[in-house]
PDB file of N, CA, C and O in Angstrom, chain B, residues numbered from 101:
ATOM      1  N   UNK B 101     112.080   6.754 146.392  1.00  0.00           N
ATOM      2  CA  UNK B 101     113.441   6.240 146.436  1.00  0.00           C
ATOM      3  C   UNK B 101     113.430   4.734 146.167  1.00  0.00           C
ATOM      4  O   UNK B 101     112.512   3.990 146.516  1.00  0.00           O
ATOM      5  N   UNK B 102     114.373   4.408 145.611  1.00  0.00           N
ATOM      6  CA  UNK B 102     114.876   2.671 145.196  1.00  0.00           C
ATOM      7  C   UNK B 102     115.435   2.376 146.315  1.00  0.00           C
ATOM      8  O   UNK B 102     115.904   3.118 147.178  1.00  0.00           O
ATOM      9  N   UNK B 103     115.330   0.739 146.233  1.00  0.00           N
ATOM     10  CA  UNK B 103     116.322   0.224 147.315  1.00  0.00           C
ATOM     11  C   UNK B 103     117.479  -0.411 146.516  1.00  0.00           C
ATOM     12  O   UNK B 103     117.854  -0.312 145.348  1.00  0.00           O
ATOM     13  N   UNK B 104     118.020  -1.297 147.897  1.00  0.00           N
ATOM     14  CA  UNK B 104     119.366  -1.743 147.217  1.00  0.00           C
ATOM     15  C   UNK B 104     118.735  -2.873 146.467  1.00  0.00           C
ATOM     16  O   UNK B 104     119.203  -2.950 145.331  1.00  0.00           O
ATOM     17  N   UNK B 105     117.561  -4.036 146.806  1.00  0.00           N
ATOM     18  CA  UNK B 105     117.422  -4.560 145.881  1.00  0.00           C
ATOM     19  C   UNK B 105     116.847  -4.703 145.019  1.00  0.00           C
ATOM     20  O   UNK B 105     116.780  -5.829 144.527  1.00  0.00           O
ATOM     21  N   UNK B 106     116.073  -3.453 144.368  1.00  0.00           N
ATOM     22  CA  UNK B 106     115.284  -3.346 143.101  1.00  0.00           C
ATOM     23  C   UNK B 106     116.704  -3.140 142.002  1.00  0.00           C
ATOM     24  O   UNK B 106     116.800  -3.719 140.920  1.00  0.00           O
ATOM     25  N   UNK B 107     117.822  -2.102 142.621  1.00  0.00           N
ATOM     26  CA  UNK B 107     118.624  -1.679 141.789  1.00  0.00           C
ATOM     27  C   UNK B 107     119.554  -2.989 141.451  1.00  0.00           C
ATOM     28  O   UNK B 107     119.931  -3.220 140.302  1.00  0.00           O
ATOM     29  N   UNK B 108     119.860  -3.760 142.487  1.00  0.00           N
ATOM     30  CA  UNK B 108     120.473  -5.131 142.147  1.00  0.00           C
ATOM     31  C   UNK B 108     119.785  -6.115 141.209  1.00  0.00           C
ATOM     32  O   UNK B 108     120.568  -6.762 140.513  1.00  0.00           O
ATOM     33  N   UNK B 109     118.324  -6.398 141.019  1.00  0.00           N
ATOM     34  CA  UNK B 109     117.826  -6.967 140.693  1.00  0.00           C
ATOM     35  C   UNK B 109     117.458  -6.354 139.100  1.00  0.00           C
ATOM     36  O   UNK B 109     117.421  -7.147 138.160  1.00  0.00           O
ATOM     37  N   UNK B 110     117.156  -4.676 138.858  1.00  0.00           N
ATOM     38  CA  UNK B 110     117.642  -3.996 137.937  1.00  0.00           C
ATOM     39  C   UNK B 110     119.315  -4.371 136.372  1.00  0.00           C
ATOM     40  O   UNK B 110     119.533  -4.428 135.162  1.00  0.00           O
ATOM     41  N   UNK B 111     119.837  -4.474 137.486  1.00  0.00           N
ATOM     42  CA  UNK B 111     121.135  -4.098 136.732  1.00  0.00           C
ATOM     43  C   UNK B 111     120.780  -6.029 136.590  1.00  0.00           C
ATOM     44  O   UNK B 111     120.140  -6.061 135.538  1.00  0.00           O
ATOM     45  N   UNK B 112     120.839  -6.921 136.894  1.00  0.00           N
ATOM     46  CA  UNK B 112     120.807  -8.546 137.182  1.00  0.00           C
ATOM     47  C   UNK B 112     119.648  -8.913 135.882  1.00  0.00           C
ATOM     48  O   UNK B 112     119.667  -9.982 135.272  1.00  0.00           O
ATOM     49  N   UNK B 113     118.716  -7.855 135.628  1.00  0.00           N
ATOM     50  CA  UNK B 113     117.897  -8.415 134.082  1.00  0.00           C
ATOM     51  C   UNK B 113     118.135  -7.817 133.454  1.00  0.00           C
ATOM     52  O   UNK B 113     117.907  -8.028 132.263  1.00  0.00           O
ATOM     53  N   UNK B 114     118.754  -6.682 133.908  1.00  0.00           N
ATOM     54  CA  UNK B 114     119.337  -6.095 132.028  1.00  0.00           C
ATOM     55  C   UNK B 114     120.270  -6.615 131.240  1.00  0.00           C
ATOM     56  O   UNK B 114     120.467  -6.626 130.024  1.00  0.00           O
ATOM     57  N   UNK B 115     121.004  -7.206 132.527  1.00  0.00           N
ATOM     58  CA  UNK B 115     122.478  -8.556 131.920  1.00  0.00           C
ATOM     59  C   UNK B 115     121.814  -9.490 131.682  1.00  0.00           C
ATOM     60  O   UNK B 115     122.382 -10.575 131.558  1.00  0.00           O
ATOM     61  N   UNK B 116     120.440  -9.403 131.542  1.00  0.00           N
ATOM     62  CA  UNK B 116     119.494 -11.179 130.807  1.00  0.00           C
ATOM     63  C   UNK B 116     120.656 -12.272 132.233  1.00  0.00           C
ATOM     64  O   UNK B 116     121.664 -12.956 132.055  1.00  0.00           O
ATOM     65  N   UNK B 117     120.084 -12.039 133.169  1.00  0.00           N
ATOM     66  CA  UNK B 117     120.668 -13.170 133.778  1.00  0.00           C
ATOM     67  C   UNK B 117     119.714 -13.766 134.968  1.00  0.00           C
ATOM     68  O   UNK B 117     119.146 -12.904 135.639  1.00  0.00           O
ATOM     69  N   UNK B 118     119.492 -14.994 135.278  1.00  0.00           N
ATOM     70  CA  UNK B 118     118.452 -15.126 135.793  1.00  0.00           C
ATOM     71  C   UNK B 118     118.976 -15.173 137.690  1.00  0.00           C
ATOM     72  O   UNK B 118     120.175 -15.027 137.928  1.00  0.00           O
ATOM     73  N   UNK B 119     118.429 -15.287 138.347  1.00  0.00           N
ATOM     74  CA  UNK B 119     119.378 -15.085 139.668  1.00  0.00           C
ATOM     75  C   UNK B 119     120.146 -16.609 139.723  1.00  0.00           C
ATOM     76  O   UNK B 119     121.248 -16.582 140.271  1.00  0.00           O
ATOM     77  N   UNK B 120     119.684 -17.942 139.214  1.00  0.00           N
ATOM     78  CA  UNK B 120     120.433 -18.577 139.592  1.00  0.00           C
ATOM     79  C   UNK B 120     121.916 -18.868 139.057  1.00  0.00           C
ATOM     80  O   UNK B 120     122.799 -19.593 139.516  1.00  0.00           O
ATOM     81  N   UNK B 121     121.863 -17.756 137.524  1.00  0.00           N
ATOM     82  CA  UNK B 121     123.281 -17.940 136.618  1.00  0.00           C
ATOM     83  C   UNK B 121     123.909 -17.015 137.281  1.00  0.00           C
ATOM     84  O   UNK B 121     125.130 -17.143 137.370  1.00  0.00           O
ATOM     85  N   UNK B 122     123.259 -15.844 137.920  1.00  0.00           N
ATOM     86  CA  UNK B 122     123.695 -14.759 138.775  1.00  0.00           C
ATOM     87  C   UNK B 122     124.598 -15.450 140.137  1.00  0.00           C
ATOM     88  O   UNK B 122     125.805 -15.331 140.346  1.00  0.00           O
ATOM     89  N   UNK B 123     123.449 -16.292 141.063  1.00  0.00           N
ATOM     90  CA  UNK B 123     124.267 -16.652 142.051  1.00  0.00           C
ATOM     91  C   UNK B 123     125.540 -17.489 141.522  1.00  0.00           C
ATOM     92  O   UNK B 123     126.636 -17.190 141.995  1.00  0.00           O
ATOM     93  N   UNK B 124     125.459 -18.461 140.622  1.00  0.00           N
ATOM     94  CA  UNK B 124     126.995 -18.943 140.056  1.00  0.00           C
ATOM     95  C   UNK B 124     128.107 -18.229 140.042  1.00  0.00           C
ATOM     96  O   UNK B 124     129.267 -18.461 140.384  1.00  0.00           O
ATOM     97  N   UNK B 125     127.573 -17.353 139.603  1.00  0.00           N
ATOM     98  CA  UNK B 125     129.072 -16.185 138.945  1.00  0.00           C
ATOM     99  C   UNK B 125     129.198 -15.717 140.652  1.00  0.00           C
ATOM    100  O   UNK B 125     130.288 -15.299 141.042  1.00  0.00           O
ATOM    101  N   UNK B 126     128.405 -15.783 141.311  1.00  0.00           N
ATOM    102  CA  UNK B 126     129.010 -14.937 142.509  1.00  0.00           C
ATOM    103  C   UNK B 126     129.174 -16.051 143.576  1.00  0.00           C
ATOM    104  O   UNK B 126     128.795 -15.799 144.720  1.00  0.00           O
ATOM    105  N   UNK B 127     129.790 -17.444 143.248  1.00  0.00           N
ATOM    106  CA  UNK B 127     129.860 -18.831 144.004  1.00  0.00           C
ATOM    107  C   UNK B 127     128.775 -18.803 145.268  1.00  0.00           C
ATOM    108  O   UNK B 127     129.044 -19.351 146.336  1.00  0.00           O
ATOM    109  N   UNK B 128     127.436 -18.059 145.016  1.00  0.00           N
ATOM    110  CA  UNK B 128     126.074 -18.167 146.278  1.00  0.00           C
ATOM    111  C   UNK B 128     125.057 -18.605 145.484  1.00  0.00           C
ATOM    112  O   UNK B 128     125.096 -18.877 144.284  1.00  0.00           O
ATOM    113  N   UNK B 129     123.932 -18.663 146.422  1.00  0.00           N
ATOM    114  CA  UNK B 129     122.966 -19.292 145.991  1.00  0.00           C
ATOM    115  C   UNK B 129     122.232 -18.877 145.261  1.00  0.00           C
ATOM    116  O   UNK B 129     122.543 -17.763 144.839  1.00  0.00           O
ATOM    117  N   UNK B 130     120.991 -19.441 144.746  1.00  0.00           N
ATOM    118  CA  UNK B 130     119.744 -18.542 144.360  1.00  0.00           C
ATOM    119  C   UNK B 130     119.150 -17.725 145.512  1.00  0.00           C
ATOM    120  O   UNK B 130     118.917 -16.520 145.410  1.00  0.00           O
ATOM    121  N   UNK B 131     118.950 -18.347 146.460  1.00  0.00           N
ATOM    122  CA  UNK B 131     118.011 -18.012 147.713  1.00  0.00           C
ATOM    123  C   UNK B 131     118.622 -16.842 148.128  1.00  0.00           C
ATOM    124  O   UNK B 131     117.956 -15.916 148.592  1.00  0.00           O
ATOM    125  N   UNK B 132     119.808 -16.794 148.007  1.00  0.00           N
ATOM    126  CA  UNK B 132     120.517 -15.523 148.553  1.00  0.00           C
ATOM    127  C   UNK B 132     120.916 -14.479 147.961  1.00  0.00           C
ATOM    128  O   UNK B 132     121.439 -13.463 148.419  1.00  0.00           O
ATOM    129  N   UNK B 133     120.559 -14.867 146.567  1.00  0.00           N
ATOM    130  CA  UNK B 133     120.254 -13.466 145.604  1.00  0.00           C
ATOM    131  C   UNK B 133     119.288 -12.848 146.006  1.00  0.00           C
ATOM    132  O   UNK B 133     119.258 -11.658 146.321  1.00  0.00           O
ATOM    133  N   UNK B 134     117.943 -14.048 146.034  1.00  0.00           N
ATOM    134  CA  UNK B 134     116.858 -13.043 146.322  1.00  0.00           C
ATOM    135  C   UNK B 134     116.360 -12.980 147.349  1.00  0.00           C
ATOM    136  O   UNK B 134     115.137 -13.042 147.476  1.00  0.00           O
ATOM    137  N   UNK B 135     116.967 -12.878 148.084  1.00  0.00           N
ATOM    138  CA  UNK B 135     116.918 -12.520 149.855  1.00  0.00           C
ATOM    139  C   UNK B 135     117.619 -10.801 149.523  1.00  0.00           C
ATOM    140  O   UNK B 135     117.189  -9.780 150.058  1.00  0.00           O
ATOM    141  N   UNK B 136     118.822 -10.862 148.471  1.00  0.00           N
ATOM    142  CA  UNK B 136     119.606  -9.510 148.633  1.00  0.00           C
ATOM    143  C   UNK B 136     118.213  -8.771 147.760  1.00  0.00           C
ATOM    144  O   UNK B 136     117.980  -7.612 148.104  1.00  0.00           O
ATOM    145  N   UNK B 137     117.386  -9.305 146.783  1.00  0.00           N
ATOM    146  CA  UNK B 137     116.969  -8.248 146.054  1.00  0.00           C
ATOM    147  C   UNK B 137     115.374  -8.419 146.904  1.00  0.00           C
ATOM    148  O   UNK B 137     114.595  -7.511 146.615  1.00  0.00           O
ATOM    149  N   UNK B 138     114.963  -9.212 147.653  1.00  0.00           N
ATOM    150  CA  UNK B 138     113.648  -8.628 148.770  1.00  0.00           C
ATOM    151  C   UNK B 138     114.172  -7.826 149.224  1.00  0.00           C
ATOM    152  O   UNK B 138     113.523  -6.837 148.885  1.00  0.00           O
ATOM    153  N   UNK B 139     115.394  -7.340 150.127  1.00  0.00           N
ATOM    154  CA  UNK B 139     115.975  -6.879 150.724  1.00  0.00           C
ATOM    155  C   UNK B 139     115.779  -7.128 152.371  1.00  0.00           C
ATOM    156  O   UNK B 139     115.628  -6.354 153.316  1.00  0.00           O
ATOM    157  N   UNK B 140     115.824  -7.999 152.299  1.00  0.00           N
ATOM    158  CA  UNK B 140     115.811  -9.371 153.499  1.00  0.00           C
ATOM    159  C   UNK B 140     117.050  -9.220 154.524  1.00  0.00           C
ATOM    160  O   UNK B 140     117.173  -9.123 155.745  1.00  0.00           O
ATOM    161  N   UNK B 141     118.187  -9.259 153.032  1.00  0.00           N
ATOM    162  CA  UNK B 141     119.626  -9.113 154.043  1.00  0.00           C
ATOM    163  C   UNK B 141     120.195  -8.795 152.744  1.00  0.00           C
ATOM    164  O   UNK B 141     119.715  -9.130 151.662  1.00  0.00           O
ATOM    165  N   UNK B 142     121.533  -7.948 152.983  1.00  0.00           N
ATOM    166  CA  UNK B 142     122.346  -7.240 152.166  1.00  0.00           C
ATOM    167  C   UNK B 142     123.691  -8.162 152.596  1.00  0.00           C
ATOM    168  O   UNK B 142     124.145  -8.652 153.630  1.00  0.00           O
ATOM    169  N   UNK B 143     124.110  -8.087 150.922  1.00  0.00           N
ATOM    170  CA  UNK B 143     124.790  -9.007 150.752  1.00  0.00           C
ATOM    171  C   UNK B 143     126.658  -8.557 151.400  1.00  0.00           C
ATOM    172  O   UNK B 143     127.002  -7.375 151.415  1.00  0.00           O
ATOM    173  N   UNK B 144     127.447  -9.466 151.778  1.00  0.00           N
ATOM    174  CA  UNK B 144     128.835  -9.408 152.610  1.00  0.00           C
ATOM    175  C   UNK B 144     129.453  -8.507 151.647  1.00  0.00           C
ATOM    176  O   UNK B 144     129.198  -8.526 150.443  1.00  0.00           O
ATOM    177  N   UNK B 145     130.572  -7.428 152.421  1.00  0.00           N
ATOM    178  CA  UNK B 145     131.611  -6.828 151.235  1.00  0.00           C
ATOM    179  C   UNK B 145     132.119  -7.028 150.108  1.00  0.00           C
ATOM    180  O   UNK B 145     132.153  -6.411 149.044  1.00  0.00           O
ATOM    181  N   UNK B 146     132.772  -8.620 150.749  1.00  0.00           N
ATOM    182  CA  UNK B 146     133.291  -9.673 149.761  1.00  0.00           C
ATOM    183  C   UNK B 146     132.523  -9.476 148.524  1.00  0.00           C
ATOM    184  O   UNK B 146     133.084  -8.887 147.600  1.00  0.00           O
ATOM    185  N   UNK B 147     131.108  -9.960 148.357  1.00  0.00           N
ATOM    186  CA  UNK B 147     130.224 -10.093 147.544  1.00  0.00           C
ATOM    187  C   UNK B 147     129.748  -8.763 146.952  1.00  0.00           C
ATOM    188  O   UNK B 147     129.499  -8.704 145.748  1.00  0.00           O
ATOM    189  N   UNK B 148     129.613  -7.709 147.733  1.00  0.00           N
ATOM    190  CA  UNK B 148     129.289  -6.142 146.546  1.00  0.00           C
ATOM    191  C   UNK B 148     130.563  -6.254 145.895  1.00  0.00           C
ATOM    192  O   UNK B 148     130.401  -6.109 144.683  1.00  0.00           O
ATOM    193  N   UNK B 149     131.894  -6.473 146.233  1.00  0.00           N
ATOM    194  CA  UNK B 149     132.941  -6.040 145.031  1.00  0.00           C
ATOM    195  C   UNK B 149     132.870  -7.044 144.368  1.00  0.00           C
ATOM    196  O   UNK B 149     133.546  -6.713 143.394  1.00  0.00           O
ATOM    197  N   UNK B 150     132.419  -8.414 144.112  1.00  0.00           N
ATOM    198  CA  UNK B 150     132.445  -9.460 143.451  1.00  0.00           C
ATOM    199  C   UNK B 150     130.794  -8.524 142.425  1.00  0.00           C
ATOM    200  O   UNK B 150     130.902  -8.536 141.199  1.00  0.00           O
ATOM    201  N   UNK B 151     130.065  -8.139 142.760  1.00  0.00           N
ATOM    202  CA  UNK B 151     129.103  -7.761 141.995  1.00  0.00           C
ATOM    203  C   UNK B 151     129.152  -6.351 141.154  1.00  0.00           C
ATOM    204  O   UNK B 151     128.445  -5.872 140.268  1.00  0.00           O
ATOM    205  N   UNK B 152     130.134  -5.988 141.743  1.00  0.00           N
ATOM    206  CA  UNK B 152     131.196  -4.691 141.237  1.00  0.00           C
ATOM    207  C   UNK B 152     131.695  -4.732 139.883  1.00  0.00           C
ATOM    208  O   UNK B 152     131.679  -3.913 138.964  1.00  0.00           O
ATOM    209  N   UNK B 153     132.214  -6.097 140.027  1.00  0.00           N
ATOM    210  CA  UNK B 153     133.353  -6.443 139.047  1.00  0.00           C
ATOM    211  C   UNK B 153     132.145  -6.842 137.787  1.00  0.00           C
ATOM    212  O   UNK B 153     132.230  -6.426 136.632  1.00  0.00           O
ATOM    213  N   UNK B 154     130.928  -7.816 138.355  1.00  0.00           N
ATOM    214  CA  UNK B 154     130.469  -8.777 137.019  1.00  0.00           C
ATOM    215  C   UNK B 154     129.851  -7.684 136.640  1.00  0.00           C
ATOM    216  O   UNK B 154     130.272  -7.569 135.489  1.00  0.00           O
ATOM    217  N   UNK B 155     128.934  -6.546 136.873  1.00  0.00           N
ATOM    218  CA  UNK B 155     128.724  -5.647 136.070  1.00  0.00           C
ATOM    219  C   UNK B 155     129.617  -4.015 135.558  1.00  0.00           C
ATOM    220  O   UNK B 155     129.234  -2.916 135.158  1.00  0.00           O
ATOM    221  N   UNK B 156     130.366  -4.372 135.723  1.00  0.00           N
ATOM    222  CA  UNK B 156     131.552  -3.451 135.707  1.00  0.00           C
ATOM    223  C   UNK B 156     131.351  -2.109 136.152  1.00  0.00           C
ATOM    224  O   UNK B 156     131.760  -1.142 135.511  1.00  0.00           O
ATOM    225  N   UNK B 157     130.795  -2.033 137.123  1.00  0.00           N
ATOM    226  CA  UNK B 157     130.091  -0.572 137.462  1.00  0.00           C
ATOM    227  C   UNK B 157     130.668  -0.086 138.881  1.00  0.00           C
ATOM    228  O   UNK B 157     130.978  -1.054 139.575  1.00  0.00           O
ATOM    229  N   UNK B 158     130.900   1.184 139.510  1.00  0.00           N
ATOM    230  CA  UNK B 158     131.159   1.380 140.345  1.00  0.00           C
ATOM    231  C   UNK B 158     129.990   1.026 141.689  1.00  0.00           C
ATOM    232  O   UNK B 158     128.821   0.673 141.536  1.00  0.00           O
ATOM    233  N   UNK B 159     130.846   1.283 143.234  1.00  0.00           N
ATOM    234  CA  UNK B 159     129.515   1.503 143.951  1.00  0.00           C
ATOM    235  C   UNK B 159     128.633   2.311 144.103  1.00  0.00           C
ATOM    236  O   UNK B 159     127.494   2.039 144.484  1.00  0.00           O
ATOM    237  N   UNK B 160     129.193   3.757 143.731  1.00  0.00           N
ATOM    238  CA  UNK B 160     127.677   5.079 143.496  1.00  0.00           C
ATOM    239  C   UNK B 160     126.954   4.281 142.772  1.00  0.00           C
ATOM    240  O   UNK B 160     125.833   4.027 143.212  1.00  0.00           O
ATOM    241  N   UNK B 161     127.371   3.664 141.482  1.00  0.00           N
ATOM    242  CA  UNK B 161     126.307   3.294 140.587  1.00  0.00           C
ATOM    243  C   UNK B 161     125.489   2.298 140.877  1.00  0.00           C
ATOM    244  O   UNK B 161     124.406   2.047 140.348  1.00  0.00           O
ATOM    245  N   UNK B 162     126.235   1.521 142.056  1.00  0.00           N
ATOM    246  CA  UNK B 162     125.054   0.439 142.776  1.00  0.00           C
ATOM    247  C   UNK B 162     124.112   0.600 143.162  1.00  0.00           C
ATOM    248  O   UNK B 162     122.997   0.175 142.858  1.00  0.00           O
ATOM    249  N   UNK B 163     124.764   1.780 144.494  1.00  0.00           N
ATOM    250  CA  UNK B 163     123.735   2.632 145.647  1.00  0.00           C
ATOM    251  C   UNK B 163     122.919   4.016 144.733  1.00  0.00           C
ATOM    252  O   UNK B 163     122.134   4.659 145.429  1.00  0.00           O
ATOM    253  N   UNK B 164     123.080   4.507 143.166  1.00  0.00           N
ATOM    254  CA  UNK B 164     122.340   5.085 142.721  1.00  0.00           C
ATOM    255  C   UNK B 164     120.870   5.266 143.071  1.00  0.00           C
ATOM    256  O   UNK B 164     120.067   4.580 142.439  1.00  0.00           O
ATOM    257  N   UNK B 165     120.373   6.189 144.093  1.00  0.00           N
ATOM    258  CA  UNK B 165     118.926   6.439 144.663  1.00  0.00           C
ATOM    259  C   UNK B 165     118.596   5.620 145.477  1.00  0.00           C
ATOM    260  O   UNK B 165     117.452   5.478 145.909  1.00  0.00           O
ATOM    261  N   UNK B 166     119.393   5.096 145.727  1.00  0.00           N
ATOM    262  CA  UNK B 166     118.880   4.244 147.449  1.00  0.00           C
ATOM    263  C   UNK B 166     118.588   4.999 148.623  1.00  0.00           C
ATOM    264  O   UNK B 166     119.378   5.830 149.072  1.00  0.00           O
ATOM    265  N   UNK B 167     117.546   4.757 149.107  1.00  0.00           N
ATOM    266  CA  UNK B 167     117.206   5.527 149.866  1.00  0.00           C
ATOM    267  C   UNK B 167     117.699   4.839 151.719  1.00  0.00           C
ATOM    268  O   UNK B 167     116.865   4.046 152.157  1.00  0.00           O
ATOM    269  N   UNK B 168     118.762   5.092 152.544  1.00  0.00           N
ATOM    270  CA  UNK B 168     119.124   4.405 153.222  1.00  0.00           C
ATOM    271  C   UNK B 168     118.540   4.759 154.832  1.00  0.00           C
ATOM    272  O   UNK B 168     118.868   4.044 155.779  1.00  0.00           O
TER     273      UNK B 168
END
């Protein structure tokens, strides 16, 4: 099973984006991208629908094989 942040970090290089152009678009940091994709800490509501939107994908397609 995948976690939430291989699949975040997944979908985040296929958009060629590096985490810190990533954290821009989502007004956070670098550090706290990749805190979400160690899976350290999962990122606020606010922020999955803000990550919703920049890859235009639903949340099944977030949580696709996460193993929880």
């Amino acid at each position: 099973m995948k976690t939430f942040g291989e699949n975040l970090k997944n979908l985040r290089t296929a958009s060629k984006l590096s985490q810190k152009e990533f954290a821009e678009k989502l007004n956070t940091t670098q550090q706290r991208v990749s805190e979400w994709e160690c899976n350290k800490i999962e990122p606020s509501l606010y922020n999955i629908i803000k990550i919703l939107k920049i890859f235009d994908i639903t949340f099944e397609e977030l949580i696709d094989g996460v193993d929880f």
